[in-house]
C-alpha positions in Angstrom: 118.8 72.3 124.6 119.8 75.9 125.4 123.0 76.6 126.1 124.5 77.0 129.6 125.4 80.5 129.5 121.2 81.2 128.2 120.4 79.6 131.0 122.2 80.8 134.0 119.4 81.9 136.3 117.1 79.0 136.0 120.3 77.2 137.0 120.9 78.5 139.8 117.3 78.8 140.9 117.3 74.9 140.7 120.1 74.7 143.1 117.9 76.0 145.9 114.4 75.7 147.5 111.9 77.2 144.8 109.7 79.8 146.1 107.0 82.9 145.2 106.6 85.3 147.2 103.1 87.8 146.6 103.2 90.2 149.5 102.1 93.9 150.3 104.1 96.7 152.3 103.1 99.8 153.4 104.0 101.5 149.8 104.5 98.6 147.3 103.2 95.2 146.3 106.2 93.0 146.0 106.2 89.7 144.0 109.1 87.6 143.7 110.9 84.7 143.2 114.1 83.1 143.6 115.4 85.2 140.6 113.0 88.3 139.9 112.1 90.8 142.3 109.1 93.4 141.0 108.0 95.9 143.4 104.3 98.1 142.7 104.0 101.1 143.7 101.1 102.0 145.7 100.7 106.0 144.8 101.8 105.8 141.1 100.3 102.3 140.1 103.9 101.3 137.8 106.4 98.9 138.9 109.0 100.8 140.6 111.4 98.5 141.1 112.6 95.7 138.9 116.0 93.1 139.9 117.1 90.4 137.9 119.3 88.8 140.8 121.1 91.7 142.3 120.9 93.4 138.7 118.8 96.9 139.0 117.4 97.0 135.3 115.0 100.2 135.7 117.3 102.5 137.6 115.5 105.3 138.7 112.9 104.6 136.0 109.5 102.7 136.0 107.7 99.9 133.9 106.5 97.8 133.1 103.7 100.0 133.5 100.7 101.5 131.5 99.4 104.5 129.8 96.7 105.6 126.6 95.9 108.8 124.7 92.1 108.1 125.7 91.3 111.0 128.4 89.5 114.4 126.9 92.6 115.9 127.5 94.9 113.5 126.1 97.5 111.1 127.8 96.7 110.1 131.4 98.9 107.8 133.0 96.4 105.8 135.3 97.8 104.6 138.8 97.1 108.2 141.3 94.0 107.4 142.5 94.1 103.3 142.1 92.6 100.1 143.7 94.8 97.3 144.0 94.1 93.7 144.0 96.8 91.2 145.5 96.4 87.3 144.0 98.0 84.4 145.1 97.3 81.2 143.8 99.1 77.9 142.6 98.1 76.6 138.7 96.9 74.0 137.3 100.6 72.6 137.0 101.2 73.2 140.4 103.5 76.3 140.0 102.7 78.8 142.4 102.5 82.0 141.1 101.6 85.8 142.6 99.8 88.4 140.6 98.9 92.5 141.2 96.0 94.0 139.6 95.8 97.7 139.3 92.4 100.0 138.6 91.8 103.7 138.4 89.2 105.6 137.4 89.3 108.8 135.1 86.3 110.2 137.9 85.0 112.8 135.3 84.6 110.2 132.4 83.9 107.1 134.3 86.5 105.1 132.1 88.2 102.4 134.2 92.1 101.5 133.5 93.3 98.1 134.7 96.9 96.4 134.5 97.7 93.1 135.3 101.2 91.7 136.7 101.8 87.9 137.2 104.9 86.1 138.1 105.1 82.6 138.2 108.0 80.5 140.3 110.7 79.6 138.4 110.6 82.5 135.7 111.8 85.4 135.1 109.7 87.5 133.4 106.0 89.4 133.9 102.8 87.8 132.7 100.9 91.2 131.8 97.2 92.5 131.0 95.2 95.7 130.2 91.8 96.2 130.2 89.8 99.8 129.6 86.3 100.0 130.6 83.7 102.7 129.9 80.4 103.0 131.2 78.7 106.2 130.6 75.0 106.9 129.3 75.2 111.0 129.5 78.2 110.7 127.0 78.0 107.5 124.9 80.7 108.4 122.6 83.8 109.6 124.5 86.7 109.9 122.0 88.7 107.3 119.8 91.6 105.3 121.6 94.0 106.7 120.1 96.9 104.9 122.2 97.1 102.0 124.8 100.5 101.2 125.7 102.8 99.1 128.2 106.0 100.6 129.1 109.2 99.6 130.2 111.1 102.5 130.8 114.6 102.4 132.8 116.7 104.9 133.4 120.1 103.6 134.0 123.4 103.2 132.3 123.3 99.5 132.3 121.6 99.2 128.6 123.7 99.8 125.7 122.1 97.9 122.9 118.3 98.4 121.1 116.9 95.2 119.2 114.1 95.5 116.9 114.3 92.2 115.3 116.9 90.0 114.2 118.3 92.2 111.8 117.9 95.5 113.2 119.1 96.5 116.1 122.1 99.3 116.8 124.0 100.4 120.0 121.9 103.2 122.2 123.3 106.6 121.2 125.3 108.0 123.9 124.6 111.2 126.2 127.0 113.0 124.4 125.4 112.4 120.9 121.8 113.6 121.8 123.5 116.7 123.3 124.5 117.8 120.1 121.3 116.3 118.2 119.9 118.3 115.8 115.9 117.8 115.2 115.5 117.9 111.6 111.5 116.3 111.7 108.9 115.6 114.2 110.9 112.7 116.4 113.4 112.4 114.8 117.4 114.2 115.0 120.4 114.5 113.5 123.8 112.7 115.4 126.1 112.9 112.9 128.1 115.7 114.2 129.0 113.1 117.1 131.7 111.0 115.0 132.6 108.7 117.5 129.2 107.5 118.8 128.6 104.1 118.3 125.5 104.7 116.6 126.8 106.8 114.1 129.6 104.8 113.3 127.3 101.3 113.4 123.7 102.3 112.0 123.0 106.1 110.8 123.5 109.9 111.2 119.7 109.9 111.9 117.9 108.4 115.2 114.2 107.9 115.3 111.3 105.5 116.8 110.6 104.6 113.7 113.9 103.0 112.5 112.8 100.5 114.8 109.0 99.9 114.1 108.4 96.8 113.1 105.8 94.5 110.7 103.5 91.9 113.2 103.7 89.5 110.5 106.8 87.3 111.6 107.6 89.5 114.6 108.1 87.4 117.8 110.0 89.4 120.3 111.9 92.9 121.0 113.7 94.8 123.7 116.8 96.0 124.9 120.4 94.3 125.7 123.6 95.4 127.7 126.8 94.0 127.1 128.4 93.6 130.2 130.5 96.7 129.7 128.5 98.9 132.5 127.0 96.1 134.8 127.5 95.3 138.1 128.7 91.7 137.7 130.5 92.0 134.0 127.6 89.8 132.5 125.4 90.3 130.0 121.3 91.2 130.2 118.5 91.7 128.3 114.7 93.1 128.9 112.5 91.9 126.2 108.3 92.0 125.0 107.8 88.7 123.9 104.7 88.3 121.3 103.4 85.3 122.5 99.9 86.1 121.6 98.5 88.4 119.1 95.0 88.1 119.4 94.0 90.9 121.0 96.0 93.6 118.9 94.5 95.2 115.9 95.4 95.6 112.0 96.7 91.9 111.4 99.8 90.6 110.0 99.9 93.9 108.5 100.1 96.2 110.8 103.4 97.7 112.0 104.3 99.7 115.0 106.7 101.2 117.2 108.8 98.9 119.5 111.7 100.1 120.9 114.0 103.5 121.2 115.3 103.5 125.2 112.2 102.0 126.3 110.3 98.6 125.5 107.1 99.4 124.2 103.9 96.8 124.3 101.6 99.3 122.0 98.5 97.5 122.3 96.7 100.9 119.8 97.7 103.0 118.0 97.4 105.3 114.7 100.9 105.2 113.6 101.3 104.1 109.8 97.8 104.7 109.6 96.5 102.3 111.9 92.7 102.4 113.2 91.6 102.9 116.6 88.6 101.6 117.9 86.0 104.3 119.9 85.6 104.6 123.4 81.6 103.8 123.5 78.7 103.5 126.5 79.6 99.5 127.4 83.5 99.8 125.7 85.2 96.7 127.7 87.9 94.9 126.1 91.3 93.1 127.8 94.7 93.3 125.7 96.6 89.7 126.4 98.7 88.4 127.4 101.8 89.5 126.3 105.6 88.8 128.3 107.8 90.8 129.5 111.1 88.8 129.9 114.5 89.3 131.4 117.7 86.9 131.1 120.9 87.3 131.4 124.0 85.4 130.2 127.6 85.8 130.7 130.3 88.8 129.9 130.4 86.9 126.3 126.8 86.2 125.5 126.0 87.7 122.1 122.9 90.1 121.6 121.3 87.4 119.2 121.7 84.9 121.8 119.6 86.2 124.5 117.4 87.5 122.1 117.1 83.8 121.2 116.5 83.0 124.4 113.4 85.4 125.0 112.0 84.4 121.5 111.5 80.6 122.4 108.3 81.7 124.4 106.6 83.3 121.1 103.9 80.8 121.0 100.5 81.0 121.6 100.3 77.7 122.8 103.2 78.4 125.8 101.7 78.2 129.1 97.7 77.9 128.1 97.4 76.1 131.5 98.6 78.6 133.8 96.5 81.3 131.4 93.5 79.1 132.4 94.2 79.0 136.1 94.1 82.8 136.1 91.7 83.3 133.6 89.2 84.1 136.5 91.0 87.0 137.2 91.3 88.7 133.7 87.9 89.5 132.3 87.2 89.0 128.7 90.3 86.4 128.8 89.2 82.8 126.9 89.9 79.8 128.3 91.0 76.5 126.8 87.8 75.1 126.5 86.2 77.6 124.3 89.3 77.1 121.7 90.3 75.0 119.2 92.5 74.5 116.5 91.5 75.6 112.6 92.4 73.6 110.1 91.9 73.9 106.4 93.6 73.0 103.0 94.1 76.0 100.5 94.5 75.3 96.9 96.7 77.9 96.1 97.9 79.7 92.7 100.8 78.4 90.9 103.6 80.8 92.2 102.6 81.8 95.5 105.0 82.3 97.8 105.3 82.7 101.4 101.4 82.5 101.8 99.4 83.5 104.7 95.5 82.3 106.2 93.9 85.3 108.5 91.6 84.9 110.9 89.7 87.8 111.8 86.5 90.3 111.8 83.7 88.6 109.7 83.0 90.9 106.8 85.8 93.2 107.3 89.2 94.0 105.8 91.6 92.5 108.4 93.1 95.9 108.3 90.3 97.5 109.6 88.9 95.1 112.3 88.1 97.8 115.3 84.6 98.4 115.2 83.7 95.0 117.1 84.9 95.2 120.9 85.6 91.5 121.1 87.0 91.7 117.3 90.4 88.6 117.8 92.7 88.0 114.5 94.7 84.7 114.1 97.0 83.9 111.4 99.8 80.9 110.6 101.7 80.5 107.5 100.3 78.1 104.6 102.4 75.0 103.5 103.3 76.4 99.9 103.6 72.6 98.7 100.5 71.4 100.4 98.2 74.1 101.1 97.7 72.7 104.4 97.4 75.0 107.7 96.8 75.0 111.2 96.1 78.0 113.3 95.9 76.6 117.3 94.0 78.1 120.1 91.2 80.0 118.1 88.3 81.3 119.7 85.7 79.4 118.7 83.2 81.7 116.3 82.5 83.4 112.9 85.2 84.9 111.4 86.2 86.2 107.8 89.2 84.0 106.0 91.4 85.9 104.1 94.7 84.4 102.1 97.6 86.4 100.3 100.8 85.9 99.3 103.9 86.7 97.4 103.7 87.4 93.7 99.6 86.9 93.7 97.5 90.0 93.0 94.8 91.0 95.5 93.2 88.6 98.1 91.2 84.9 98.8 88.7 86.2 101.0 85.7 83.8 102.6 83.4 85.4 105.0 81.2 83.5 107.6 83.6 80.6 108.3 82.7 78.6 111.5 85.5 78.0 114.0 84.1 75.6 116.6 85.3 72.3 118.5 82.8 70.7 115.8 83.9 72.1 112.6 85.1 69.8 109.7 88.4 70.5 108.2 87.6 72.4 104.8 89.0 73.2 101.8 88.9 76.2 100.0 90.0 77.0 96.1 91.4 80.2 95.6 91.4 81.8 91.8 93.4 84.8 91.6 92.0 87.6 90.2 92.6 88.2 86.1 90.9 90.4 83.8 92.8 88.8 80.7 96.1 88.3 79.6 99.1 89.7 81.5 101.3 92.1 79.6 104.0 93.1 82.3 104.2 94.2 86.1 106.3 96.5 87.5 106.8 95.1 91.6 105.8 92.3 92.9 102.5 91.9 94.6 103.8 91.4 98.6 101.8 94.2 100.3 105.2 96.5 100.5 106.9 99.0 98.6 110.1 97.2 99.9 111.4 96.4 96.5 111.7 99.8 94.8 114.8 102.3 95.0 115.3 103.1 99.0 113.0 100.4 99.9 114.4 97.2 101.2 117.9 97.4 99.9 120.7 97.9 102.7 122.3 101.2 103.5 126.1 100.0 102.7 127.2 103.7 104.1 127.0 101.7 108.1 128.5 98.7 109.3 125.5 97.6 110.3 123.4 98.6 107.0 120.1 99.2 108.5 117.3 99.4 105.1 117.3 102.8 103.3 113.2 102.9 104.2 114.3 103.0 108.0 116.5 105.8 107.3 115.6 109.8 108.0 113.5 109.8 103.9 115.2 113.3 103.1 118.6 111.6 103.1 117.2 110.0 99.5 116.9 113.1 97.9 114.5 112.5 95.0 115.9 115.1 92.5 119.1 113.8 92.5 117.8 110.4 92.3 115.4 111.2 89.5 116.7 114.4 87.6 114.3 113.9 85.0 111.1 112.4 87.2 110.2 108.5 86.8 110.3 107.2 83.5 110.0 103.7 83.6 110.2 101.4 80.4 109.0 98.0 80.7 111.8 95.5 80.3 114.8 97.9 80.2 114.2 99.5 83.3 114.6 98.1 87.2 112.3 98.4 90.1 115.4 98.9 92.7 116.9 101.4 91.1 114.0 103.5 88.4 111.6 102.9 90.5 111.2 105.4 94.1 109.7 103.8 97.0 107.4 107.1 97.6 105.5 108.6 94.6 105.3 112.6 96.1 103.2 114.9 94.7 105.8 117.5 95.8 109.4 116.8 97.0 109.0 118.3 100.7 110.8 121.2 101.8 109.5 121.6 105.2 111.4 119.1 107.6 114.0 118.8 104.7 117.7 119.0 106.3 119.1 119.3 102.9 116.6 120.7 101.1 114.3 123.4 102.9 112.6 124.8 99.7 110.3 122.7 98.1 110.7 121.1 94.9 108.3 120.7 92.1 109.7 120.0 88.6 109.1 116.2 87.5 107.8 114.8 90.7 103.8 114.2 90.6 103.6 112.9 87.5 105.6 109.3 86.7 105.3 107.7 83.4 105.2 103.7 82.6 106.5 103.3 79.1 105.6 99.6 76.9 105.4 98.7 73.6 102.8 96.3 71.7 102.7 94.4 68.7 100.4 94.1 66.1 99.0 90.7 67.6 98.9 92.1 70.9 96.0 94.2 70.0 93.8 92.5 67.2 91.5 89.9 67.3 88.3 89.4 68.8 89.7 88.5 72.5 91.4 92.0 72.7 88.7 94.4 73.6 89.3 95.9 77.1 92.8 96.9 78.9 93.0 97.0 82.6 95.5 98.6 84.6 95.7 97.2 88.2 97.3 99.6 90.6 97.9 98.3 94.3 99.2 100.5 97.2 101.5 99.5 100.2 100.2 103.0 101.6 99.0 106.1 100.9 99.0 109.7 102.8 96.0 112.2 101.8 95.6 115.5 103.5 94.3 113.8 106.5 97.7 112.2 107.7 97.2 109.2 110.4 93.6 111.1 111.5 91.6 108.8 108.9 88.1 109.2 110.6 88.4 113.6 110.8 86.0 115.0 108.8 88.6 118.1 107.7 86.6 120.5 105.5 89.4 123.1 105.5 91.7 120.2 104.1 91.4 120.0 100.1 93.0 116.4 99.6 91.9 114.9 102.9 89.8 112.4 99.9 93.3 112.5 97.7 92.4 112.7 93.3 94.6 110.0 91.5 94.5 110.0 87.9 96.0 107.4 85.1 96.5 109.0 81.3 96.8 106.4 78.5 98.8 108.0 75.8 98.2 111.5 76.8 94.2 110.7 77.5 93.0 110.9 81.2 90.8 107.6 82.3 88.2 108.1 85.6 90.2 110.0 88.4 89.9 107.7 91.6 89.2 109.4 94.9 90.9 108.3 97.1 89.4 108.1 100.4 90.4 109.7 103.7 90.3 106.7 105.6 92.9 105.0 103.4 95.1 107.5 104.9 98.3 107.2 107.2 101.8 108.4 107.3 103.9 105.6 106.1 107.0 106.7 104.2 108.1 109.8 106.3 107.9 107.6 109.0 110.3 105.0 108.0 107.3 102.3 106.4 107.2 100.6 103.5 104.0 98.2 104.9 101.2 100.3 105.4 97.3 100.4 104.9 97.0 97.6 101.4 94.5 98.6 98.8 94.1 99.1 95.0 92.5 99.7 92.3 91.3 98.2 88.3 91.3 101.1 85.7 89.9 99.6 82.4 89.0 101.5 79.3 88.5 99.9 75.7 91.6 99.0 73.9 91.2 100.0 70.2 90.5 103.6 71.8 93.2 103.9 73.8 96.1 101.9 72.7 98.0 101.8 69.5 101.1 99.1 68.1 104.5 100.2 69.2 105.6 102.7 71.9 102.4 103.6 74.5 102.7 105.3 78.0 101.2 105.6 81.1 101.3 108.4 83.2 100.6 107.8 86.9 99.5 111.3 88.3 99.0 113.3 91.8 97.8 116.7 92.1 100.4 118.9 91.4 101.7 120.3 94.4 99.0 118.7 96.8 99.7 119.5 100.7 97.9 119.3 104.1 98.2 121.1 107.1 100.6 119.7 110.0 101.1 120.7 113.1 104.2 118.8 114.1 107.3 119.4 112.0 106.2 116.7 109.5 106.3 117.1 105.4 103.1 119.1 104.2 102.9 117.0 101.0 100.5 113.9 100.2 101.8 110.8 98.3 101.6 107.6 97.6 104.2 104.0 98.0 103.5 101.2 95.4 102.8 97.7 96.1 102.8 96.8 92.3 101.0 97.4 89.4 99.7 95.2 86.4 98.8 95.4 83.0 96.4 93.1 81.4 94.9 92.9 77.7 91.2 90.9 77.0 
């Protein structure tokens, strides 16, 4: 049972006569119920007007409310020229409930932007869809998607607090600090001239977006608190995007994205981190949803975490299915009930496998790449660890690809054509990590991050609130002083946290360097794994071939986050990386463009996941006693940027292997 204080609104709503109310004026559509009052504007398409009893929340702003980078000019914020639909209707449950639809067409392009509002009695928060349509024979390929977004976007003293997740969040930085913010990179600025700001003195010097992206592995819910200090009634408040689904999104449990920074984002696309978009094709028509946008309040001493608490109870996929189907012939492309079911399936797993994960998704595609089908969905549930038993509910029923990590496992379980259907038998599937022989050492540990090296994961203990260093602005790690003499890392002496960097440059970036402006070369492109071997280590007739496994948590080639560009002028937009066994050069990998992203610079340690097997004969290569590899970039390898971003490519670890048979 929730706590009183959680609870306050639905309480009072149940002292009176429930109702919904699903009406149009002259200049708005108004929906409302006992507790939430949304108002749509007729000549911009946004909610204009958003009150959580008699608490404004928007201010003079707007949102939730919807906008891409998708026009042949750019951004367009759809809503000028729109068609409105007004629904009412009472579920199968026999909550009424009041819904606006907005449409507008880009006239030139013929693509069709829709966004969906619903409010049901006895909640207090926003049901939402989007939907882009394109229908255009003379031009069958338009552009990619590069965003699609949701917005909520107030603009109003009363919020005071950002929450990411559960443990990141950090006080809004005051007026005063972003009149003396310094930019120091492309979105991102320097506060730390304003000493008494709360976010300076709570979370960092440094404010950007990114601090606040998040990983959609575990992520449930995010949004923005006030603590009673500037609202009307002394009580407490918070906005929030609730993940209940995740279907419709892109990239997986993998993908990571921008959530919160003064407004609560719902990005639906996007490239950050490196992310695909899908292309905006003749017969493009695909529906993002549903997602919730939820406001509570509690009183003057309601903690942050507790209304966040309170909005993340409604994270489930399974939450209000019947009111979904009551509406679902409203929302194009939206799938009922009936055509679901739940997957099951037993997973013999490795010994040590921790924290492991079944995906649902694209068949015959890496999960991190699943945008080239239009109706491409992606499921995914955690995996018993003592069992192997999981169960993913409401799955479309279809063909999808099954693929299983986890923790301290190299590389993937991957089964393509496996039927989801009403029908299907439970099944059980054996998965045999990947060995090439006899494992020497690893340096990491195989979790699809770079999260465990030196300004990775571990807390910044400068702040109270000691946000992790990969959040932070990177040039505050300053990777000459860190490493005066490059990475030398000796197998069993040294330590991943502290010998090991979370971003492998090919040149320590002077441009959008606050410290450091000039850029610096010595010791940085070339990092060298030292191990020694005995005698029985390398004779006998099973020791033949050495492999090298090298797995990335990201990389950035010349081509940044645009990983389809074909960019001739760009020299390492397809990025050279080369192993040496004792001073001897094996294959140099390409590395291809569409690999690319920018993760680290933009506060990432989760990025695009791939890797690599270099193998080369033994008795050639190695010898007994001290042996080194040297992991290498180009020297001094940089793109051209347009925004005040670091020119230089590089790579972040996942981990590495070495393997003697």
């Amino acid at each position: 049972m929730f706590p009183l204080k959680l609870i306050t609104i639905t309480f009072l709503a149940a002292q009176v006569t429930a109702f919904l109310n699903a009406t149009e004026t002259r200049d708005q559509y108004i929906l409302q119920n006992d507790d939430l009052y949304v108002a749509v504007g007729k000549s911009s398409g946004q909610v204009a007007k958003l009150l959580l009893g008699k608490e404004d929340l928007l201010g003079t702003g707007t949102g939730p409310y919807l906008d891409c980078s998708c026009v042949p000019s750019g951004f367009w914020a759809p809503g000028g020229t729109a068609r409105f639909q007004l629904i009412r209707g009472t579920d199968s449950t026999g909550t009424p409930y009041g819904g606006v639809v907005m449409r507008d067409t880009y006239s030139s392009t013929n693509q069709t932007l829709e966004q969906y509002w619903f409010l049901r009695e006895g909640e207090t928060g926003l049901h939402v869809f989007s939907r882009v349509t394109y229908f255009n024979q003379k031009t069958p390929f338009l552009r990619g998607l590069g965003e699609l977004r949701t917005l909520f976007r107030p603009n109003t003293r009363l919020w005071t607090h950002l929450s990411g997740s559960d443990g990141n969040w950090a006080p809004i930085p005051s007026a005063d600090a972003n009149r003396r913010a310094v930019t120091v990179q492309d979105a991102t600025t320097y506060l730390g001239d304003a000493t008494n700001d709360a976010y300076v003195e709570q979370y960092s010097d440094y404010f950007t977006k990114y601090a606040f992206a998040e990983v959609w592995r575990d992520h449930d819910v995010h949004g923005q608190f006030s603590d009673g200090s500037t609202s009307s009634d002394g009580n407490t408040y918070g906005a929030w995007l609730v993940h209940n689904t995740r279907e419709t999104y892109y990239g997986g449990p993998l993908h990571s994205d921008l959530v919160i920074d003064g407004i609560v984002y719902n990005y639906m696309v996007s490239g950050h981190h490196g992310a695909p978009v899908p292309n905006i094709t003749h017969g493009f028509d695909r529906t993002w949803g549903p997602q919730y946008y939820y406001f509570n309040k509690g009183g003057p001493k309601t903690t942050l975490a507790e209304l966040r608490a309170d909005a993340a109870k409604f994270a489930d996929p399974e939450w209000n299915s019947e009111f979904y189907d009551s509406i679902a012939q409203y929302v194009p492309n939206y799938t009922p009930t009936s055509q679901r079911t739940t997957f099951k399936a037993t997973i013999n797993l490795p010994d040590g496998a921790k924290r492991p994960l079944a995906v649902l998704a694209e068949n015959k595609q890496d999960f991190q790449l699943n945008v080239f089908n239009q109706s491409s969905l992606q499921y995914w549930a955690d995996i018993d660890p003592s069992t192997g038993a999981v169960e993913i509910p409401r799955v479309k029923e279809g063909i999808y690809r099954l693929t299983v990590y986890a923790e301290g496992i190299f590389g993937w379980f991957i089964q393509d054509d496996v039927e989801v259907s009403k029908t299907s038998k439970n099944s059980t599937f054996e998965w045999k990590p990947e060995s090439t022989g006899k494992e020497i050492w690893r340096v990491g540990t195989p979790d699809k991050s770079a999260g465990e090296y030196r300004h990775g994961y571990a807390p910044d203990t400068s702040k109270p609130l000691q946000p992790e260093q990969y959040r932070v602005y990177w040039a505050n790690w300053d990777f000459p002083t860190d490493f005066p003499n490059g990475v030398n890392f000796k197998i069993g002496q040294s330590r991943e946290a502290e010998d090991f960097n979370y971003i492998h440059w090919s040149v320590f970036p002077g441009r959008s360097n606050y410290f450091r402006p000039e850029p610096y070369y010595e010791n940085v492109n070339n990092w060298t794994i030292q191990f020694n071997l005995t005698s029985d280590q390398l004779t006998g007739e099973q020791t033949q071939t050495g492999t090298l496994t090298v797995e990335f948590a990201g990389v950035k080639t010349a081509n940044g986050n645009d990983k389809w560009a074909s960019l001739p002028k760009e020299k390492y937009s397809n990025l050279p990386y080369t192993v040496a066994v004792n001073g001897r050069d094996l294959e140099t990998w390409i590395i291809p463009s569409y690999r690319s992203g920018s993760c680290g610079v933009r506060s990432s340690v989760v990025c695009q996941n791939f890797g690599k097997k270099f193998s080369f004969s033994a008795s050639e290569f190695l010898k007994e006693g001290l042996n080194e590899f040297v992991l290498s970039l180009p020297f001094n390898a940089t793109d051209t940027e347009t925004a005040l971003l670091p020119t230089t490519v590089y790579v972040q670890y996942d981990a590495l292997r070495f393997e003697l048979s």
